[in-house]
C-alpha positions in Angstrom: -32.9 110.8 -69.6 -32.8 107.6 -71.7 -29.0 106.7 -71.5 -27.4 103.3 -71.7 -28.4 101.5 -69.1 -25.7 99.5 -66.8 -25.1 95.9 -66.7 -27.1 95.0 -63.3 -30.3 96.5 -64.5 -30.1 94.7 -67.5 -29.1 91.6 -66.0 -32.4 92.3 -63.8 -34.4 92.6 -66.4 -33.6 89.4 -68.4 -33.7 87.4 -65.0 -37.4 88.8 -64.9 -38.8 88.6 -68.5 -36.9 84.4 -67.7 -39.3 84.4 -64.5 -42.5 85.2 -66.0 -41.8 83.3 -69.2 -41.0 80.3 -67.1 -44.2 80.9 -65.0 -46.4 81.2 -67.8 -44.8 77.8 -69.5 -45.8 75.9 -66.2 -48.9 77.1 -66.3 -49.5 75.8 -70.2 -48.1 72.3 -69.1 -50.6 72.0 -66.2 -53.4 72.6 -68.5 -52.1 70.1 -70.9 -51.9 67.9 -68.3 -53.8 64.3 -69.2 -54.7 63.8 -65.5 -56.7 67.0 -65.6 -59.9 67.6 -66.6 -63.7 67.8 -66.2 -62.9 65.3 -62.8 -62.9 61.8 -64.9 -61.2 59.1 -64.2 -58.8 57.3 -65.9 -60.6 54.6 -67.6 -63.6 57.2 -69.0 -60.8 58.9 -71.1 -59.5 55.4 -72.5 -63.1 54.3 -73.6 -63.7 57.5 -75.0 -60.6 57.4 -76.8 -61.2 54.2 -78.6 -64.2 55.9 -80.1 -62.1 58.4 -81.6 -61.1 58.1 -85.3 -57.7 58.9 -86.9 -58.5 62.9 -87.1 -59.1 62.6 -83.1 -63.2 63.4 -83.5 -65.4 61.7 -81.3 -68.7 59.8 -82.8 -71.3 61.5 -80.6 -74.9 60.8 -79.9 -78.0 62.6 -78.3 -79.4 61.5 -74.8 -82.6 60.7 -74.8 -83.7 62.1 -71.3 -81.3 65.5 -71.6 -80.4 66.0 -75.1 -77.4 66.7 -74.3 -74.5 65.2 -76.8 -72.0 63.0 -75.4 -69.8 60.4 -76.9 -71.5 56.9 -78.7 -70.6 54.3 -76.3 -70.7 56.2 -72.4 -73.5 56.7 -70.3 -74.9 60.2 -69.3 -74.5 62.0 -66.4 -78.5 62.2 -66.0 -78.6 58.8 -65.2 -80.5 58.3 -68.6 -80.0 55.8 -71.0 -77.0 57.0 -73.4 
């Protein structure tokens, strides 16, 4: 029931395991990706990366309309004053 089995099946198999191991390496890339995101542009990631340090944290402050946290030196997306 559980014999060798031939060269073409396992050729088929390796040519599969390949497929979804290439498939699921793409799909890591495109999340890596430094165009994607939350929808910002370009120039909110480079001001928020000059407020990061060395260890890559971010100083971050509380809005005073939302109370939400976002980074020291952008504005909120409330419109209030960050």
């Amino acid at each position: 029931m559980f014999g060798i089995p031939s060269l073409g099946k396992l050729l088929v198999l390796g040519i599969v395991i390949a497929g979804v191991y290439l498939v699921f390496k793409t799909i890591g890339r495109r999340g890596q990706s430094p165009t994607s995101g939350s929808g910002g542009n370009g120039k909110n990631r480079q001001a928020s990366q000059k407020n990061q340090d060395i260890s890559g944290s971010l100083d971050m402050v509380q809005c005073p309309a939302c109370q939400a946290y976002i980074p020291a030196k952008s504005k909120c997306s409330c419109g209030g004053a960050g």
